[in-house]
C-alpha positions in Angstrom: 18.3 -14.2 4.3 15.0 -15.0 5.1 12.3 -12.4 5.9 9.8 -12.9 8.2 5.9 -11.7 6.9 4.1 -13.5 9.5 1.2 -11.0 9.4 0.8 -12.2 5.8 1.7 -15.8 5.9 -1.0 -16.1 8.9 -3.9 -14.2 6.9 -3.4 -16.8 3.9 -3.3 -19.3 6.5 -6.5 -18.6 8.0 -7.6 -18.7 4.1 -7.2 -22.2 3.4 -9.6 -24.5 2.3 -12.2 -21.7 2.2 -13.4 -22.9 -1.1 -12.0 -19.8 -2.9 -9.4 -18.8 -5.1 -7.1 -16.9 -3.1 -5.9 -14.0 -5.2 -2.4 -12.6 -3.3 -2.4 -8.7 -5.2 0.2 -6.0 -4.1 2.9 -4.1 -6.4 5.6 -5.3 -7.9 8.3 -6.5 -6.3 6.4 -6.2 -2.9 6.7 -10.3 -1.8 4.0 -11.9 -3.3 6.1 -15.1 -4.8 8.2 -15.4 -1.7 5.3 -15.7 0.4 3.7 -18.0 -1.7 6.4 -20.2 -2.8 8.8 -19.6 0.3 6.7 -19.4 3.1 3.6 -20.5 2.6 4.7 -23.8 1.0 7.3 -24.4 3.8 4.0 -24.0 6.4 2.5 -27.0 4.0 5.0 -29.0 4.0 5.3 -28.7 8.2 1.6 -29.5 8.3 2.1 -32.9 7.2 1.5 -31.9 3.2 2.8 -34.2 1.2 5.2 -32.3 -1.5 3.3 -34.0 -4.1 0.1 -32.8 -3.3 1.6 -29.1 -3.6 1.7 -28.0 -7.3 4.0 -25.1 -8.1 4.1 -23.2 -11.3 5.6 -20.0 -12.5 4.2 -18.9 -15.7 7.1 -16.6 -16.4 9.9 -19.5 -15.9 10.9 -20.7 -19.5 10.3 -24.1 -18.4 6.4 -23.8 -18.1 6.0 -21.6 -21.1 4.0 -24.5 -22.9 2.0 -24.7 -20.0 0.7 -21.0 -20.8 -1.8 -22.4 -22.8 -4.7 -22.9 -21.1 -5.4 -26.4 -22.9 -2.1 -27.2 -22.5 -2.4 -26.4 -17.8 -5.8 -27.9 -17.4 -5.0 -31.5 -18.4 -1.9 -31.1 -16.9 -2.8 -30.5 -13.4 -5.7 -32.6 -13.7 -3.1 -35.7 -14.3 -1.7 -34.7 -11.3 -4.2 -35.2 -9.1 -4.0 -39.0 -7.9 -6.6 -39.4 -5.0 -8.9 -37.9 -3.0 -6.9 -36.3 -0.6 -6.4 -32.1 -0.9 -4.0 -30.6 -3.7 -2.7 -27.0 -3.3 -2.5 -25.8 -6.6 -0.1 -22.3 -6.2 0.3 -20.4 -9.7 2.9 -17.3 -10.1 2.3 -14.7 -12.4 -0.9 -16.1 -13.6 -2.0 -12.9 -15.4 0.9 -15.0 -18.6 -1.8 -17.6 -18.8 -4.5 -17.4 -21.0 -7.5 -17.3 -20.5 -6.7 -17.5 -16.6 -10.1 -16.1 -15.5 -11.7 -19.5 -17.2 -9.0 -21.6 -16.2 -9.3 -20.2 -12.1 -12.9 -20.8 -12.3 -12.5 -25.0 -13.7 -9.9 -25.2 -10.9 -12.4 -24.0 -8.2 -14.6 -26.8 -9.0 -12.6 -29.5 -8.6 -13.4 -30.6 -4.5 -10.4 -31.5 -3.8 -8.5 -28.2 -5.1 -7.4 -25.5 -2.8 -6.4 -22.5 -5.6 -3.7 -19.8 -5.0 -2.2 -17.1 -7.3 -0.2 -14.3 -7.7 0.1 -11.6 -10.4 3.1 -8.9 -11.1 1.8 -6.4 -13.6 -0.8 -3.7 -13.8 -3.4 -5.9 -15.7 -3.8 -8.6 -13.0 -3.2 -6.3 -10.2 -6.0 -4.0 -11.1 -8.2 -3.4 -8.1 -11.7 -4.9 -10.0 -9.5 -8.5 -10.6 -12.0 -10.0 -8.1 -14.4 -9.3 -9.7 -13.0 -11.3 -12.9 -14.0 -14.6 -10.5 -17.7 -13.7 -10.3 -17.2 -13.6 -6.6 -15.0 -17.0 -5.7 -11.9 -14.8 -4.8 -10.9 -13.9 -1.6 -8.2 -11.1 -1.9 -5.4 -11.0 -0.1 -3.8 -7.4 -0.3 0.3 -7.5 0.1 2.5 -4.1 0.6 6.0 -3.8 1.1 7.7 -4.2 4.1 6.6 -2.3 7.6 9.0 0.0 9.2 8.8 -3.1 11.7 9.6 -5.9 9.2 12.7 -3.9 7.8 14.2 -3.5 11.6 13.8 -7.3 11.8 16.4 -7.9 9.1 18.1 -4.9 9.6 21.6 -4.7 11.1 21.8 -1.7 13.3 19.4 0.7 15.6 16.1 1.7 14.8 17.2 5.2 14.1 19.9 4.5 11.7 17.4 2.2 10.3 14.8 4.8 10.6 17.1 6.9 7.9 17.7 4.2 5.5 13.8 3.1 5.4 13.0 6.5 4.9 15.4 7.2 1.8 14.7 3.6 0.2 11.6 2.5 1.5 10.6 -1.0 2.2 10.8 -3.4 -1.3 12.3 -6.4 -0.2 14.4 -6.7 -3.2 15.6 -3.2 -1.9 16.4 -3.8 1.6 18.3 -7.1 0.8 20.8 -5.1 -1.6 23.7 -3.7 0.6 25.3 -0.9 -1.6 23.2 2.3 -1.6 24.2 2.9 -5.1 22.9 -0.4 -5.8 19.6 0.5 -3.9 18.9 4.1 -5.7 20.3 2.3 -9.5 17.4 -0.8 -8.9 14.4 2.0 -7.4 14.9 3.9 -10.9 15.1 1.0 -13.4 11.9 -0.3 -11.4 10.3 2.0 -11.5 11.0 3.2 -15.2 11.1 -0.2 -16.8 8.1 -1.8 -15.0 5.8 0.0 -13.3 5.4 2.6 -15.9 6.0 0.8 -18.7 3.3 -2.0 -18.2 0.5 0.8 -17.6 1.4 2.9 -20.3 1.1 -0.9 -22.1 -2.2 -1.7 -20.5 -3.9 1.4 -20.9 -2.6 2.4 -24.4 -1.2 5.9 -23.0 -0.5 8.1 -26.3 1.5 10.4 -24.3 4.0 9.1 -22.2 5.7 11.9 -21.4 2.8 13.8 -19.7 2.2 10.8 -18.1 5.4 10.6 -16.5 4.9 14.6 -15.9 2.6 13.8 -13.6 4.1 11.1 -11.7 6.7 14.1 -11.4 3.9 16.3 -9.9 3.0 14.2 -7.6 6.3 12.7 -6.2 7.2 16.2 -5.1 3.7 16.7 -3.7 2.8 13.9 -1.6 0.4 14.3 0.9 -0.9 17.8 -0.6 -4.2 18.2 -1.4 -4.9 18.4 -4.8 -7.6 17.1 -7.6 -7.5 16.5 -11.5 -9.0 20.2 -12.0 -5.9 21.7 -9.9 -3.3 19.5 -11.7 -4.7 19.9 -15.3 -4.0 23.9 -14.3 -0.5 23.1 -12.9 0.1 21.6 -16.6 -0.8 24.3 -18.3 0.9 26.9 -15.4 4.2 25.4 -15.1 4.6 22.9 -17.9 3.0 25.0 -20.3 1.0 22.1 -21.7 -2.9 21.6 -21.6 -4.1 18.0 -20.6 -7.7 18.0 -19.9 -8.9 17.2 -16.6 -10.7 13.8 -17.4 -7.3 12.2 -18.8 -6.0 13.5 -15.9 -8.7 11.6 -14.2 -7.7 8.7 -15.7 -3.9 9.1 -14.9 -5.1 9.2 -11.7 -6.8 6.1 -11.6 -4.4 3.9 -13.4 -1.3 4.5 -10.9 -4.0 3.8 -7.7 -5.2 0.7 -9.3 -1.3 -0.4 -10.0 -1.2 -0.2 -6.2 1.9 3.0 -7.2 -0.2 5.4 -4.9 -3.3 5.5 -2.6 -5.6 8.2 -2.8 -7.5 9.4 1.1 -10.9 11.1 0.8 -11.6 13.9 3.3 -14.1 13.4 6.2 -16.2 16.5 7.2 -15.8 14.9 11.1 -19.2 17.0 12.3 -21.1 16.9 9.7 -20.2 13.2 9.5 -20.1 13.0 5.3 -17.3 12.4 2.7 -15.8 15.3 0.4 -14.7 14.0 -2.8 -12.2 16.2 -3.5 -9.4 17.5 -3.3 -8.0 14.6 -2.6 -4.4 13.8 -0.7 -2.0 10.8 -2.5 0.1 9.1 -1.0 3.0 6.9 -2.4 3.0 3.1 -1.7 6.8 2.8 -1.5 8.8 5.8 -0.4 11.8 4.7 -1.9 10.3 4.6 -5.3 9.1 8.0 -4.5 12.4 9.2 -3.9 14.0 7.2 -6.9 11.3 9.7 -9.5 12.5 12.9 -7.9 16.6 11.5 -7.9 16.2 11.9 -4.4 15.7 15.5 -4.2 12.6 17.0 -2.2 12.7 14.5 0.7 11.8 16.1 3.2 11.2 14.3 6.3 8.4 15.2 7.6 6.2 14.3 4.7 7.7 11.6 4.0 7.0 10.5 7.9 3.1 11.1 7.2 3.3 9.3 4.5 5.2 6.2 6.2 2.4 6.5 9.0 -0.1 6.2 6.0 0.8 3.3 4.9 1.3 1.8 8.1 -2.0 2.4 9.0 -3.2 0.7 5.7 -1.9 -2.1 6.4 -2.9 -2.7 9.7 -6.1 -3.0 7.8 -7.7 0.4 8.5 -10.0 2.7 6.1 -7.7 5.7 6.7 -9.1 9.2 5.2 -8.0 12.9 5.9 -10.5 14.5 8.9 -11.8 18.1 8.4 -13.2 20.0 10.9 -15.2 22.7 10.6 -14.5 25.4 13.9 -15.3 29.3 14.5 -12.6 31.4 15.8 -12.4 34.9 16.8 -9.9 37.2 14.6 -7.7 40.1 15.8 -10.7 42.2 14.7 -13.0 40.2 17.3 -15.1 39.3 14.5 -16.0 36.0 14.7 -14.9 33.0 11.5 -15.4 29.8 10.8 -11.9 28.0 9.3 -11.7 24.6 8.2 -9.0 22.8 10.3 -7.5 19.3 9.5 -6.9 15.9 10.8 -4.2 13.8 9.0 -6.0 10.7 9.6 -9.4 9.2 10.7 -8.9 5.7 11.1 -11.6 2.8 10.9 -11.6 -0.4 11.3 -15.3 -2.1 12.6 -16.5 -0.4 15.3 -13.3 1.3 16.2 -12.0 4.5 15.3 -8.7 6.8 15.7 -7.7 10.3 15.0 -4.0 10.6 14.0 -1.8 13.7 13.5 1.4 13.6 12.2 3.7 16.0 13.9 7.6 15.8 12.8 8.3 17.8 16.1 7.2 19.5 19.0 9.5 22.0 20.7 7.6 24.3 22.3 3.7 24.6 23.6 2.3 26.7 21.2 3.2 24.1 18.3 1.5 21.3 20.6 -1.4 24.0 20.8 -1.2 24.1 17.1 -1.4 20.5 16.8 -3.4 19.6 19.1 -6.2 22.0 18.5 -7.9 20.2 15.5 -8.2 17.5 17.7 -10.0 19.1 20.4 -12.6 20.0 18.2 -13.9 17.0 18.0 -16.6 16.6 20.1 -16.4 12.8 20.6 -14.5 10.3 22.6 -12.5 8.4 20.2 -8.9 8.3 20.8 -6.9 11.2 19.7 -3.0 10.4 19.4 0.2 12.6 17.8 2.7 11.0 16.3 6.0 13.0 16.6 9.7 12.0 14.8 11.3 11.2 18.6 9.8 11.2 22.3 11.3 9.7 25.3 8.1 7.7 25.9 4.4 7.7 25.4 2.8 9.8 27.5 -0.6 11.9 27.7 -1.7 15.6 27.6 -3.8 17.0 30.1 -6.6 16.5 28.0 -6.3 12.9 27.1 -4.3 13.3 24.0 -1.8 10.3 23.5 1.8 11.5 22.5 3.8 8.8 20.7 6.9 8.7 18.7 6.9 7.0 15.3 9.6 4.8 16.8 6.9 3.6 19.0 4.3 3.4 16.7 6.0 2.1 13.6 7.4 -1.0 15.9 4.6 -1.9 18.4 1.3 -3.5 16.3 -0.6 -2.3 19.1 1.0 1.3 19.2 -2.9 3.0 18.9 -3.8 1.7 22.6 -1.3 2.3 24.9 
């Protein structure tokens, strides 16, 4: 079964020939061979490419193991190239090649090379890989499967498919497997046997177990704010253990650079300035989320923020968690000033959205509730609700769209209706 990622295949479209090496990062498992290999090469070859001007390798096939030698690749793709005419040169798992920083930089120079690769452990998928390419990358950032690309393959209606993405998220591998015993026994060796595994590799991690602790912590915590101080106490409060707050830190770091979980700064909205922490983190995958806690603690309404999250990421906005600073009168008529929040401040250019996630509605003084950090804000951006179910998108009397996550998850342009 073939699935669609047109939103993907037509970004590293609009990529070629750009004189760069077009890095494809993303977690594991997320897509990034198949839309290499699979799609991408199948638009090539419809473009009038000839398949001999297309040269595939995948360092971890047995087959090319030689050719993981850097002196061993170079000549051999050079031979390769017979005339003047383009050559797509597209390289899985690249981070098995050695030397491949060197070896993507002599490729770049040839004119008549258009460079591609892909990487599937925690050292090549490290957010500073660009970097490695002294600016001749152009990153293309891959996440597993939308809410919207799952219906397309799914077999049923969106809200049966709405439960099943929300207990075992959106890895392709996942979503292709038709037993849910199947689905949960593949999330936990995945997760387990890869993702942490090649960053306790990596980064030399003495202590696994605390590691893995804290994976824990935050799997049945997502979306709560919390910073390295607060979980170095929770250590030493419920686990009876004392890890100091800068190898927290680091923990920290090493599962948002794996692309395992995003971290969202807060956003004083009036005072218009960023507040490092606490912090909120939010899983990449729900269904790996839900594989570390044995799918326990899912509760839906978090995990719906955190769905809306990522759905906002990869629509390409900088997404970070509003606060808002408001006075209100107590029972006492004494007047305080409270810190209220906004789930998400969206940007993206010169546009900008406020988002709050609201699993449900039922009566007016929970819309009052949720509506009311909104109103605060004293400018005219759109403000919009997203709530589990709603007959249809409609408006408050004070300009406030009302949208269900049906709505939002499947229309691309959900945010301006």
């Amino acid at each position: 079964m073939e699935i669609k990622r047109d939103y993907y295949l037509n970004k590293l479209i609009a990529k070629k020939r750009n004189g760069l090496i077009k890095v494809i990062t993303g977690m594991r498992r997320c897509g990034k061979s198949y839309l290499l290999f699979m799609l991408f090469k199948k638009h090539l070859l419809e473009s009038g490419v000839p398949e001999d001007h297309i040269i595939e390798i995948a360092f971890d096939s047995f087959e090319n193991i030689k050719l993981r030698d850097p002196e061993v690749l170079y000549p051999y793709v050079k031979e390769k190239l017979l005339d003047d005419q383009m050559y797509y040169i597209l390289l899985d798992e690249v981070q098995l090649l050695g030397e491949f920083e060197a070896v993507l930089n002599g490729f770049i120079r040839i004119p008549n090379a258009d460079v591609y690769v892909t990487g599937s452990n925690a050292k090549f998928l490290s957010k500073d890989i660009i970097t490695e390419f002294r600016g001749r990358g152009d990153e293309l950032h891959m996440n597993p499967l939308s809410f919207a690309e799952f219906m397309s393959v799914y077999d049923g209606n969106k809200y049966d498919g709405w439960k099943e993405y929300v207990l075992y998220g959106g890895l392709p591998s996942v979503v292709l497997l038709s037993e849910a015993e199947r689905k949960i026994e593949f999330l936990k060796r995945l997760f387990d046997e890869t993702y942490v595994n090649d960053i306790v590799g990596r980064h030399k991690i003495r202590n696994k177990d605390e590691f893995e602790e804290l994976i824990d912590i935050l799997s049945s915590g997502i979306g709560s704010l919390t910073n390295p101080k607060k979980l170095s106490d929770t250590f030493r409060s419920k686990k009876n253990k004392t890890i100091s707050v800068n190898t927290v830190k680091s923990y920290l770091d090493y599962l948002c650079d794996a692309f395992i979980v995003s971290g969202a700064i807060r956003y004083d909205i009036k005072g218009k300035k960023y507040i490092d922490t606490p912090r909120k983190y939010y899983f990449t995958d729900v269904g790996l989320r839900n594989a570390r806690i044995n799918f326990r603690q899912i509760e839906e309404n978090h995990t719906m923020e955190n769905i809306i999250f990522n759905e906002l990421i990869a629509r390409d906005f900088n997404v970070d968690v509003g606060v808002i600073c408001v006075a209100e009168k107590a029972k006492d008529g004494k007047i305080i000033r409270m810190q209220r929040e906004v789930d998400f401040v969206c940007n993206k250019g010169t546009k900008r959205y406020y988002v709050q996630s609201a699993f449900a509605i039922p009566d007016e003084a929970k819309m009052r509730q949720e509506a009311g950090s909104l109103l605060n804000i004293d400018d005219s951006f759109k403000k919009i609700i997203v709530v589990k179910d709603t007959p249809a998108p409609w408006y408050t009397d004070d300009g406030i769209l009302v949208i269900s996550v049906y709505d939002f998850l499947l229309h691309k342009d959900s945010l301006d209706m």
